[in-house]
N, C-alpha and C positions, 0 to 999 in steps of 0.2 A: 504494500500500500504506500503512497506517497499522499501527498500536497499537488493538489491543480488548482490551478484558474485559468476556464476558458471563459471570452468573453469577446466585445465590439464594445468601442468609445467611439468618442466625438474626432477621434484621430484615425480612428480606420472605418469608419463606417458612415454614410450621408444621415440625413434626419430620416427620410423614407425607409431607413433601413433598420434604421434604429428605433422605428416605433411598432414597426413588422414585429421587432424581436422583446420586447418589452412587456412586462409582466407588471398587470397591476396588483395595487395592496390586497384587494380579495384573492386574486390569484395565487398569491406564492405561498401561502402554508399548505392547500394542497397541492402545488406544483414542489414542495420541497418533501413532500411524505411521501410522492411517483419516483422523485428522483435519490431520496434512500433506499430505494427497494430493487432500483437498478442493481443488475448483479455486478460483482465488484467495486460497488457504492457502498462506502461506513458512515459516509457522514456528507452534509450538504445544506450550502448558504446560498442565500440568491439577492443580490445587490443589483437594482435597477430604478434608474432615476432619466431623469432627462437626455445625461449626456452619455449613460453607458447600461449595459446590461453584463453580468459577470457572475459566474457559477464558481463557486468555492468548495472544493470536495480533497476529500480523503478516501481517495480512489483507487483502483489498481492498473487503468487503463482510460487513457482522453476518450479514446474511441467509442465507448459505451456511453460516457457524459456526451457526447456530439451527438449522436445518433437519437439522445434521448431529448435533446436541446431541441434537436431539426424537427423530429414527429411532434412535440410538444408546441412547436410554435407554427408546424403547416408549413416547412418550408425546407427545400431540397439540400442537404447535408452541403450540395456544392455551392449551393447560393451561399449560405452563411460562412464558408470554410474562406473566401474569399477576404472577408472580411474581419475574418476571427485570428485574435493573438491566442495562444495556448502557451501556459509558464508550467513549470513542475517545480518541485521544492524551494533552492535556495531565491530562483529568480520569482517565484509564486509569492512566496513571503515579502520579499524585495517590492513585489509590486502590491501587493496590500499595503507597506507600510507609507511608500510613495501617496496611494490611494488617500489613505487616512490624511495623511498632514497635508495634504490639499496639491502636491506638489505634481498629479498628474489629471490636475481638473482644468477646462478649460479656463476659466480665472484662480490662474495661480495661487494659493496663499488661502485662496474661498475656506470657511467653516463648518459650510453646510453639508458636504459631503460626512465628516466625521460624523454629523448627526445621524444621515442615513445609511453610515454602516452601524451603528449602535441599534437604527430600527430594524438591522436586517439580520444583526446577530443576536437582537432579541427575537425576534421571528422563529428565527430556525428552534431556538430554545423552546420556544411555546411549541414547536412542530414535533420536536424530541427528533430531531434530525442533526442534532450540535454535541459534537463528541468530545472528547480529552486534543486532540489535533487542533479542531478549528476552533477551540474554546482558547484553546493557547494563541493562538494565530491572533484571534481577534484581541485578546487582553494585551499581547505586546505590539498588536497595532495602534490601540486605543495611549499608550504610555508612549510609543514614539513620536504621535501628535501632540498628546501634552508636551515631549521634553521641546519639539519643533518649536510650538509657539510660547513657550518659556524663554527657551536660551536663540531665538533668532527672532528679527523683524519680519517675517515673510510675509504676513498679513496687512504689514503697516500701507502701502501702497497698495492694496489689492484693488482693481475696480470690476465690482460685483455685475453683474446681469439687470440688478434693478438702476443701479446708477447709468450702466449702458444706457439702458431704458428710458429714463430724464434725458440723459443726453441727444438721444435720437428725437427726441418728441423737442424741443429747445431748437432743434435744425427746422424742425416745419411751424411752430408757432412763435409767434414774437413773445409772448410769455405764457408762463403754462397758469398761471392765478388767473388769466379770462378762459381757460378751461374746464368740463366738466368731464371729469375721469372713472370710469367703470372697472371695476374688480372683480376679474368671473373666478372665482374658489375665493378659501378662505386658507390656505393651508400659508407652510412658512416660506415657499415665495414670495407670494402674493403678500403676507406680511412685510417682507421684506421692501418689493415695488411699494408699498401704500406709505410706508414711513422716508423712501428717498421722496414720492410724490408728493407726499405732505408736505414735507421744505419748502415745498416750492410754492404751498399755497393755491392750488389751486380753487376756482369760483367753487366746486361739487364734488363731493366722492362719495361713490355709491359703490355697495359690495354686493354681487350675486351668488346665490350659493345655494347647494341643493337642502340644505338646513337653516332656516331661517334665524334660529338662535347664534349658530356661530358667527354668519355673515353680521348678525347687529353686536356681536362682541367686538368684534375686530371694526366694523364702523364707526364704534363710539367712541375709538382709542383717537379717531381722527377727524372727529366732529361730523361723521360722514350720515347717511341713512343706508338699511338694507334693505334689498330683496331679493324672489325667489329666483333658481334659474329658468324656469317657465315663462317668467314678464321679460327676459330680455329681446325677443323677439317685437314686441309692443312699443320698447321705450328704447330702444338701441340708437336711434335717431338724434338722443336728448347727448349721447357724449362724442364726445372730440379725441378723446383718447380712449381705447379697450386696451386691457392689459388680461390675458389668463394664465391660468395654472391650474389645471385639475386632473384629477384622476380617471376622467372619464376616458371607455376605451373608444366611442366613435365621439367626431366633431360636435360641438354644442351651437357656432356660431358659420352657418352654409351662406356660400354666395347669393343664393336668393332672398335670405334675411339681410343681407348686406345692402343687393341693391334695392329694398325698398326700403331702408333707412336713409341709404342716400338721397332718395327721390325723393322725399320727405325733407331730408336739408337740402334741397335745392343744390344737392353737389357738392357743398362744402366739405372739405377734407375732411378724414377721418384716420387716427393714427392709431396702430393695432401689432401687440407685441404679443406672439403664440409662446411663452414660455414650457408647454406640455408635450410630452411624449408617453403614447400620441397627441397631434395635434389636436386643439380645439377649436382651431379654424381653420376652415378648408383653406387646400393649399387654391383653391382656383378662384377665391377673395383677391388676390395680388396680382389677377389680371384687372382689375376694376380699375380707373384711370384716376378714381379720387380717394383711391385707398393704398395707403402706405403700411405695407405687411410685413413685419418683422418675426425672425422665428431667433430659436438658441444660437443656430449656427450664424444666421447672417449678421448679430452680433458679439461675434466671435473675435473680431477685425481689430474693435474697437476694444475689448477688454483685455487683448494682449499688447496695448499699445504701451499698456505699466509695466510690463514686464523689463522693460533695460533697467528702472531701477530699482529691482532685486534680485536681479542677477547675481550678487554678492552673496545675497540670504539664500538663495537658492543653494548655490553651490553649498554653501555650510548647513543647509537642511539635509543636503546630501548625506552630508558625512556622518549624521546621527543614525538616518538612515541604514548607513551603513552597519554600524556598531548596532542596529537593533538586529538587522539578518542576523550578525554575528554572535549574539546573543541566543536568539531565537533558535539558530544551528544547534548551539551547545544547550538548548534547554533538550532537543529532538535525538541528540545523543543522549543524552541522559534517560533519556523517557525509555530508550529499545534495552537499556539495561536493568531497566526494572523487572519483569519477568527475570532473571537470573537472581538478584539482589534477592525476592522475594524467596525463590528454592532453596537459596544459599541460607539466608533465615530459618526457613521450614525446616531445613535438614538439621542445621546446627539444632532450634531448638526439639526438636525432635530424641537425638543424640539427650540433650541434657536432659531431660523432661523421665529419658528412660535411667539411665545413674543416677537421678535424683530418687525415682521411686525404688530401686533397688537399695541406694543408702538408707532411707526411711525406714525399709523394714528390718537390715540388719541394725540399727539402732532401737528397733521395736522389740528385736530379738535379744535384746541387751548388749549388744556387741558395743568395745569401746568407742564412742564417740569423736576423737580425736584418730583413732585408727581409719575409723570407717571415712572421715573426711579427708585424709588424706587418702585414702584410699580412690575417693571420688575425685582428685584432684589430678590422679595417676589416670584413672579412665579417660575420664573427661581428654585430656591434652594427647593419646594415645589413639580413642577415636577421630578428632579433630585433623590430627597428625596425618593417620592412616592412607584416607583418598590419593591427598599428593604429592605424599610420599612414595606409595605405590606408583601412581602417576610417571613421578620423574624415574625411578630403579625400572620400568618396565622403556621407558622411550629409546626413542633410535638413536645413537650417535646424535644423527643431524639435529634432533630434535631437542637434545639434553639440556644446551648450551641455551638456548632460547627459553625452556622453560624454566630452570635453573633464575637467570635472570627476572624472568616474570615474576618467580615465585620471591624473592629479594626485596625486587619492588611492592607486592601485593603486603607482607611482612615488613616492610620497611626494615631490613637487616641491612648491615654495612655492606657496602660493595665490596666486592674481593679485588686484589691487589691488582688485577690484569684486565679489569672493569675500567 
């Protein structure tokens, strides 16, 4: 068994492809109970968010997790394989720990990622799909993003997807406070857009959302009103900017809702950011001549334009990085000698547990006490002895000398002169 992550990002894979392959939140506790049960499957995580989709398992073979990735999502082993990075052990780990401290998200340094691998390795947990491997895996991911944003600035320049967001809407209105601004979900993107949009002041902010209660939570943090997602079709007309984010697996807002909000404002532009995968606005909105269609990737441009300066922090995120694989290695060695350690215990106490009950009774029998213990003292170091001692008087020549040695090191005895 090892360590995989097979997977598609925002780096090898378009949005279209990326929303094909994308599991929503109802989906993945039984989508990770199908994919433990795969043969040569022990254990299995499923991390999917906007910019990536990634299966985490403790496997015995990639080819069974692809096979089972492809049937599961309706799509040919060859379509996806195109697209797909596949890691095994040290580089597996290497690229969770990357993952977590944000260091392989499209906006550099982001914090939000760390959040949705905590939802994804609590997931698995509630699925009983999260074993001694990927329970390791995720704890010294979780501790390498803490030490990231402790001891380096990676975050301090970060420019987030919502700030993109302001920025893009700032290019087509002279100010965004004579704007009224819509918010379709309530989740923590969309949190996130509504408090850069907030700055800004705009004239309205309205949150849509398929729960009525959460959308007037998050409205009221921003003097805003809610409602449902059913009235958006009715009142979509009323804003200048849509912003979404939701979980929904088909489109909430279709080109035919589109152009009869336009016709309705007489044409005036309408600004619209698809922060979802999948999308929640049709991709065929941004043929419309008064609608300015933003998705993840097209502002992609812009949020890496921060990046020259942390280039510096980067590089030193690296290196913690590094020291966490190297950690993580020696926690995974230690682990495959457990079984041994445990035999090695059972036998010894085993051994003693029987001398012990044999001295008991010859002191029941009145036999001297002080005889009978050292007597126990003689057994004891004599069975203990035996194994490899035996061991080494029975080996080959070749073999003498090497176990000889070992057995030095294991006893910590003084090295012989020729050592």
């Amino acid at each position: 068994m090892k360590l995989l992550v097979l997977g598609v990002n925002h780096q090898t894979a378009p949005l279209a492809v990326r929303e094909r392959l994308a599991f929503t939140p109802a989906e993945l506790e039984g989508a990770l109970v199908e994919l433990s049960q795969v043969k040569g499957v022990a254990e299995a995580a499923i991390v999917s968010t906007c910019n990536r989709t990634e299966l985490y398992c403790n496997a015995r073979e990639a080819d069974a997790v692809l096979g089972w990735f492809a049937a599961q999502r309706g799509r040919p082993v060859e379509e996806i394989s195109q697209h797909l990075y596949q890691l095994e052990n040290d580089a597996a780990s290497r690229h969770a720990f990357r993952v977590a401290a944000g260091l392989d998200s499209m906006v550099v340094g982001e914090t939000q990622i760390l959040g949705q691998l905590k939802d994804a390795e609590r997931v698995a947990r509630e699925a009983g799909s999260l074993g001694v491997l990927l329970n390791g895996l995720f704890k010294r991911a979780f501790q390498v993003a803490k030490t990231v944003r402790t001891e380096t600035k990676i975050g301090a320049a970060s420019v987030s997807m919502a700030a993109a967001s302001v920025k893009m809407a700032e290019r087509l209105f002279s100010s965004i406070a004579d704007c009224k601004v819509l918010f379709v979900g309530a989740g923590e993107m969309i949190e996130l857009c509504a408090t850069h949009f907030a700055g800004e002041k705009p004239a309205r902010i309205v949150v849509a959302n398929r729960t009525l209660e959460r959308a007037e939570k998050l409205a009221a943090q921003h003097g805003g009103e809610a409602m449902l997602l059913n009235d958006i079709s009715a009142r979509l007309a009323e804003f200048d900017i849509v912003v979404s984010s939701t979980a929904s697996p088909l489109p909430i807002i279709g080109k035919g809702m589109v152009e009869r909000a336009l016709k309705v404002r007489k044409h005036r532009p309408i600004f619209m950011v698809d922060l979802a995968v999948p999308r929640d606005i049709e991709g065929e909105v941004a043929e419309l001549s008064d609608v300015y269609l933003y998705t993840v990737d097209d502002l992609s441009e812009i949020v890496r334009q921060g990046m020259a300066s942390r280039e510096s922090e980067v590089e030193a995120a690296e290196v913690l990085v590094e020291e966490g694989v190297d950690e993580f290695h020696q926690w995974l060695a230690t682990r495959s000698l457990v079984p041994t350690i445990r035999e090695l215990r059972d036998h010894t106490d085993r051994i003693a547990r029987h001398e012990l009950a044999r001295a008991k009774k010859r002191i029941a029998a009145g036999d001297n006490a002080e005889e009978v213990l050292e007597r126990l003292a003689e057994q004891l170091a004599a069975k203990f002895l035996h194994a490899p001692l035996a061991t080494l008087n029975a080996a080959a020549p070749h073999e003498q000398e090497q176990l000889a040695a070992a057995t030095r090191r294991l006893h910590r005895l003084p090295l012989e002169d020729n050592e």
